[in-house]
DSSP file (Angstrom, degrees, kcal/mol; ACC not computed):
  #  RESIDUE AA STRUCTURE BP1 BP2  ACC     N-H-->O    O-->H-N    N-H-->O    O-->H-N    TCO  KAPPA ALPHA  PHI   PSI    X-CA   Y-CA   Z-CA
    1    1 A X    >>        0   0    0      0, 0.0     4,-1.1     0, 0.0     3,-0.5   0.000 360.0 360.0 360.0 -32.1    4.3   -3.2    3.5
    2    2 A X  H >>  +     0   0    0      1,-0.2     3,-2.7     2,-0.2     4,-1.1   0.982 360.0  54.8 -51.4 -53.2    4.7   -2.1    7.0
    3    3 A X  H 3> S+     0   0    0      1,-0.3     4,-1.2     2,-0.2    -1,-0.2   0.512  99.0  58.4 -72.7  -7.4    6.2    0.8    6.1
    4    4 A X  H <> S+     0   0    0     -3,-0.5     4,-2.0     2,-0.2    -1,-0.3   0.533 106.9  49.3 -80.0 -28.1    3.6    2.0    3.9
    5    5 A X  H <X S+     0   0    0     -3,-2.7     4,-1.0    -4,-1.1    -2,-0.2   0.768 110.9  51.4-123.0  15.1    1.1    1.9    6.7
    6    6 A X  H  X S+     0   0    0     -4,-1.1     4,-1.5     2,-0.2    -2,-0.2   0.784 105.0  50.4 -53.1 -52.4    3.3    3.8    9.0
    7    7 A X  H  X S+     0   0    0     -4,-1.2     4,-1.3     2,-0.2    -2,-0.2   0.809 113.7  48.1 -73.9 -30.2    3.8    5.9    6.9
    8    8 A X  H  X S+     0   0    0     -4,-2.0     4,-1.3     2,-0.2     3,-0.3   0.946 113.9  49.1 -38.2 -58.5   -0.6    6.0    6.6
    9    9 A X  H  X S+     0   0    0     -4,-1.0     4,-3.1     1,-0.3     3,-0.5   0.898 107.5  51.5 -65.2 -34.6   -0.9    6.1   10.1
   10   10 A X  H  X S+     0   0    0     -4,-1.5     4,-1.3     1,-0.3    -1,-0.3   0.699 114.8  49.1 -82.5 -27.2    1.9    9.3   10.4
   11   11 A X  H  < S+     0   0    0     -4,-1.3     4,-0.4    -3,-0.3    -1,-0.3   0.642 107.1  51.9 -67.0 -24.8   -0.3   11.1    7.7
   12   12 A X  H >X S+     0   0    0     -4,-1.3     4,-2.5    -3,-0.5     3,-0.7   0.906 113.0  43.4 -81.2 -52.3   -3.4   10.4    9.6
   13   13 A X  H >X S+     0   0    0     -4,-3.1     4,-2.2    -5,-0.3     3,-1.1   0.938 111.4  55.8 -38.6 -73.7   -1.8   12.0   12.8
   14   14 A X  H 3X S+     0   0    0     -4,-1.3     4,-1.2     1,-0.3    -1,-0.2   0.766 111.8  47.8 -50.0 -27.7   -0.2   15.1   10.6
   15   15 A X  H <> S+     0   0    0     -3,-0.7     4,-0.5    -4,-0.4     3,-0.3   0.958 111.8  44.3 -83.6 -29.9   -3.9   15.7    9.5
   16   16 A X  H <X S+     0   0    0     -4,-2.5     4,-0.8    -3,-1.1     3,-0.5   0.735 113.1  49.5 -74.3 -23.4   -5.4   15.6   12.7
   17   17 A X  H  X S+     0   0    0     -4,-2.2     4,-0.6    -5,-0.4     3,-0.5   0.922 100.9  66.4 -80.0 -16.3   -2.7   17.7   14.3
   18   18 A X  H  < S+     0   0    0     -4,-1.2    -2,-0.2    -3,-0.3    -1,-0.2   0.650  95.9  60.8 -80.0 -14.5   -3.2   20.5   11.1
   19   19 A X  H  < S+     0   0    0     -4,-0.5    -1,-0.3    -3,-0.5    -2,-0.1   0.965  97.9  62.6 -56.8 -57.7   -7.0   21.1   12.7
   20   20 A X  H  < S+     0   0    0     -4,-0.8    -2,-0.2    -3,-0.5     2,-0.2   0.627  83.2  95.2 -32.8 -38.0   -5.1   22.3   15.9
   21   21 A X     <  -     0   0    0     -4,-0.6     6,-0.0     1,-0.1    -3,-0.0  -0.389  60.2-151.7 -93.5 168.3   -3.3   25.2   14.5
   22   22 A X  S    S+     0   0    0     -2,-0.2     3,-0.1     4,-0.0    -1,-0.1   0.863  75.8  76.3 -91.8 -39.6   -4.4   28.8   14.6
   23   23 A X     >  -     0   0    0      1,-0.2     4,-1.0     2,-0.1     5,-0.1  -0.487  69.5-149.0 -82.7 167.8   -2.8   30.2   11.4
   24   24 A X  H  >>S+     0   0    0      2,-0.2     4,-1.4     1,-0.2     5,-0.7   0.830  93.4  60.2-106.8 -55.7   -4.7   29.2    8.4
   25   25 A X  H  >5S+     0   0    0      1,-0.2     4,-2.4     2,-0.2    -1,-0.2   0.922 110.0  42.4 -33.5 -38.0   -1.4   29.1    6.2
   26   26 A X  H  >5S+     0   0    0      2,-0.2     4,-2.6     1,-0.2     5,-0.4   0.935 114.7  53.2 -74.3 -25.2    0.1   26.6    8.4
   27   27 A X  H  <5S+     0   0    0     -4,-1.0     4,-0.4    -3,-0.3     5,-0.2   0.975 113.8  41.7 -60.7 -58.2   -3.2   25.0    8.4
   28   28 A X  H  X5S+     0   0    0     -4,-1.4     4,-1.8     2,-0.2    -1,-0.2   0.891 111.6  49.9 -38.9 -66.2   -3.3   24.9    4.7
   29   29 A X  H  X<S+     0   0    0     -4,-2.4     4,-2.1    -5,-0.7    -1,-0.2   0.848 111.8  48.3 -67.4 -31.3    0.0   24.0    4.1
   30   30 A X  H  < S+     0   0    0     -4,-2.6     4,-0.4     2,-0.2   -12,-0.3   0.288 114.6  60.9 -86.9   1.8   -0.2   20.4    7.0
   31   31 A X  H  > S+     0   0    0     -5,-0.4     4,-1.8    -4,-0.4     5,-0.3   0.806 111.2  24.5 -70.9 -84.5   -3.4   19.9    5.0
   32   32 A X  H  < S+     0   0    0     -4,-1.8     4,-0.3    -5,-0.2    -2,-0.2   0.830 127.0  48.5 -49.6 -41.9   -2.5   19.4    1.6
   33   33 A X  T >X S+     0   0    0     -4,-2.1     3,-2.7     1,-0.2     4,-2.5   0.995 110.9  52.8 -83.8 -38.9    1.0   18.2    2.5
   34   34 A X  H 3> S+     0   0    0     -4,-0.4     4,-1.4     1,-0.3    -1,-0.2   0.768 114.3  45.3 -30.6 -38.9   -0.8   15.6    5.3
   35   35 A X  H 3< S+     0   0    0     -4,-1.8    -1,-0.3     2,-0.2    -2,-0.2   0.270 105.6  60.5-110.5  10.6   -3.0   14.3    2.3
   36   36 A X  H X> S+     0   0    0     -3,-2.7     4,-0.8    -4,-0.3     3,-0.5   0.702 104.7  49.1 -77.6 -46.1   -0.1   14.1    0.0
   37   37 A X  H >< S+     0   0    0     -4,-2.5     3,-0.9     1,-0.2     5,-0.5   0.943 112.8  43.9 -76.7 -64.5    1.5   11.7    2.4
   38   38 A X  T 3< S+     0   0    0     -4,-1.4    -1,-0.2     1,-0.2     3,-0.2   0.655 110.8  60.6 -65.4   5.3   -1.7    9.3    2.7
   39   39 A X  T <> S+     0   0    0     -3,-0.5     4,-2.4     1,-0.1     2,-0.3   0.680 110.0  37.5 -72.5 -38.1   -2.1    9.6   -1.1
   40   40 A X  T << S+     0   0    0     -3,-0.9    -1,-0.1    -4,-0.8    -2,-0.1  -0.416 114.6  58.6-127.8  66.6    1.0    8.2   -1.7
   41   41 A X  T  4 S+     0   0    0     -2,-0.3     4,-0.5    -3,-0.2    -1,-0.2   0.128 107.2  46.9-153.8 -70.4    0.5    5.8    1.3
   42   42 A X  T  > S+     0   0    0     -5,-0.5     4,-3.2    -4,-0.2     3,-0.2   0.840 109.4  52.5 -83.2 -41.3   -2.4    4.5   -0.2
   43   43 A X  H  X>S+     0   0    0     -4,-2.4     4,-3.3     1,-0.2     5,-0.5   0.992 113.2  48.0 -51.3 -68.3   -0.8    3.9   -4.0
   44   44 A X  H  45S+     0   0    0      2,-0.2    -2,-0.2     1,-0.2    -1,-0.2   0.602 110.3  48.9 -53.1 -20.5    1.9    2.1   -2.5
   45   45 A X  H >>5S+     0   0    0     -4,-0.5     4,-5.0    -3,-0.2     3,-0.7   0.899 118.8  42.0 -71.5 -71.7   -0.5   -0.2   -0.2
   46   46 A X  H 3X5S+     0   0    0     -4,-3.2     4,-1.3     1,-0.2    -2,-0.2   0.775 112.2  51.0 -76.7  -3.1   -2.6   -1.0   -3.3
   47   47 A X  H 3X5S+     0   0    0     -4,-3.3     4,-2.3    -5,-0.2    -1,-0.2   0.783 116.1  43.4 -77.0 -22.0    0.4   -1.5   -5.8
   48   48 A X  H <><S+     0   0    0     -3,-0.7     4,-1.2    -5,-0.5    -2,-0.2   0.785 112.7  57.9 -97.9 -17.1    2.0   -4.0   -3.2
   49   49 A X  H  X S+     0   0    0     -4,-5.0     4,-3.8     2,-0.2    -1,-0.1   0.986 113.0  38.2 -44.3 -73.1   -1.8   -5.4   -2.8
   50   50 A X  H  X S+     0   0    0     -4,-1.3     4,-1.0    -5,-0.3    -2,-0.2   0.771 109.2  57.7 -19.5 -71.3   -1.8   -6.1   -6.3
   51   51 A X  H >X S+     0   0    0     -4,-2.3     3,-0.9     2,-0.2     4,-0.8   0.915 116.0  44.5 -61.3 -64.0    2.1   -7.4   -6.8
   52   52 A X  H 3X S+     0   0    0     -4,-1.2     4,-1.7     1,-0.3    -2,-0.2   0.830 108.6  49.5 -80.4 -42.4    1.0  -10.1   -4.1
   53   53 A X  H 3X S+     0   0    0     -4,-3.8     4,-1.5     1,-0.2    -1,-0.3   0.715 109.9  54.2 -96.9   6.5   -1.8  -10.9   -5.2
   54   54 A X  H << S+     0   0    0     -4,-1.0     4,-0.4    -3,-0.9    -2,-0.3   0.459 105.4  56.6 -46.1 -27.4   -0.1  -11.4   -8.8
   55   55 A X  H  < S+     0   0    0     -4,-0.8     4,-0.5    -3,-0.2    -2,-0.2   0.799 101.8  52.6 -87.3 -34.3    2.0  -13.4   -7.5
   56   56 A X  H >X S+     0   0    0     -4,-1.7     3,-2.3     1,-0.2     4,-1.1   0.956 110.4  49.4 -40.3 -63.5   -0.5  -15.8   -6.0
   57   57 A X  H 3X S+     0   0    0     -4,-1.5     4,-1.8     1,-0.2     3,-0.3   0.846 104.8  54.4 -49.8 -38.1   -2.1  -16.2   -9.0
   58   58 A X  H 34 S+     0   0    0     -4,-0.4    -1,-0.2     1,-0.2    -2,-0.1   0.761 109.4  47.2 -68.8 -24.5    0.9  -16.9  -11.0
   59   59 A X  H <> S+     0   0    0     -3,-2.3     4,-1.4    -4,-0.5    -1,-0.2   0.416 108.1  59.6-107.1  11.3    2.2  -19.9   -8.7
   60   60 A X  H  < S+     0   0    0     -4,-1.1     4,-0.4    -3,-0.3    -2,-0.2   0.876 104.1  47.2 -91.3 -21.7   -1.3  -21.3   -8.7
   61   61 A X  T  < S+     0   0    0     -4,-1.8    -2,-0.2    -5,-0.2    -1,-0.2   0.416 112.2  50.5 -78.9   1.8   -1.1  -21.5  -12.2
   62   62 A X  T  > S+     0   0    0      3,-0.1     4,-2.1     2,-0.1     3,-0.4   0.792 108.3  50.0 -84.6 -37.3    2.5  -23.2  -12.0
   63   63 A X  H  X S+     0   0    0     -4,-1.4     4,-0.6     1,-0.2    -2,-0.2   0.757 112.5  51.1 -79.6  -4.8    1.5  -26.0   -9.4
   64   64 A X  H  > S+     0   0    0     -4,-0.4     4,-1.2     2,-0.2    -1,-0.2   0.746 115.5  41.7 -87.5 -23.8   -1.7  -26.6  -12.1
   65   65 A X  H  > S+     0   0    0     -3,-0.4     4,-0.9     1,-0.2    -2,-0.2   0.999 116.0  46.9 -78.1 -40.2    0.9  -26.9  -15.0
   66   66 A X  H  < S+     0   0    0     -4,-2.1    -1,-0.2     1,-0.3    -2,-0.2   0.694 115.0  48.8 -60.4 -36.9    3.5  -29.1  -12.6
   67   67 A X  H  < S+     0   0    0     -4,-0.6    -1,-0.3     1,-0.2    -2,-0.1   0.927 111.8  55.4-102.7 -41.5    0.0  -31.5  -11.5
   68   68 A X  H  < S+     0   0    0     -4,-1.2    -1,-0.2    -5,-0.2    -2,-0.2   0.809  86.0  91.0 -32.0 -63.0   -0.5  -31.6  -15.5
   69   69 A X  S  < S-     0   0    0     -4,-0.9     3,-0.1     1,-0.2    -4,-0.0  -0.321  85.7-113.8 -53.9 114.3    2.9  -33.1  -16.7
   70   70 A X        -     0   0    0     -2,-0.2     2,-0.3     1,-0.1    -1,-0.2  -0.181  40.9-102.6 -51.0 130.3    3.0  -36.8  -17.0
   71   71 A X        -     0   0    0      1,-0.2    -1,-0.1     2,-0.1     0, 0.0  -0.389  17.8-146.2 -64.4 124.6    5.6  -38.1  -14.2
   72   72 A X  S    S+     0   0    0     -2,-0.3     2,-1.0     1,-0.1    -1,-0.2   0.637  83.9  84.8 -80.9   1.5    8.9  -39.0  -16.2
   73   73 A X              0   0    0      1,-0.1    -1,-0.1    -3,-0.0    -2,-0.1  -0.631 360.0 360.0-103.3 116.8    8.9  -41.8  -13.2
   74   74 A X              0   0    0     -2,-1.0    -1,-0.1     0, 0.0    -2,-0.0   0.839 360.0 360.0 -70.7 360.0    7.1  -45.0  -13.6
């Protein structure tokens, strides 16, 4: 998860430096490629959002089956 919002933070930087330059091809090109990177930044944030919080859900519904099951100990 870190690396996904390293990798955010290193897209937000690459857009703010693509204001800086004077030719508008390079500008153009650290645009699009800058907001490529925080596109696929931001999928990977919210797929591993997701996956975690699928995974909560899933072991709260084991400990409810676990609480359920009559204890095989008297």
């Amino acid at each position: 998860m870190e690396l996904t919002v390293l990798f955010g933070v290193f897209g937000l930087q690459l857009l703010r430096a693509a204001y800086s330059l004077h030719n508008p091809m390079h500008f153009v090109a650290t645009f699009f490629s800058a907001s490529l990177i925080i596109l696929i930044s931001v999928v990977f944030f919210l797929g591993l959002c997701s996956q975690l919080i699928r995974n909560i859900q899933a072991g709260k519904k084991m400990d409810r089956s676990d609480d359920s099951r009559p204890s095989k100990h008297p």
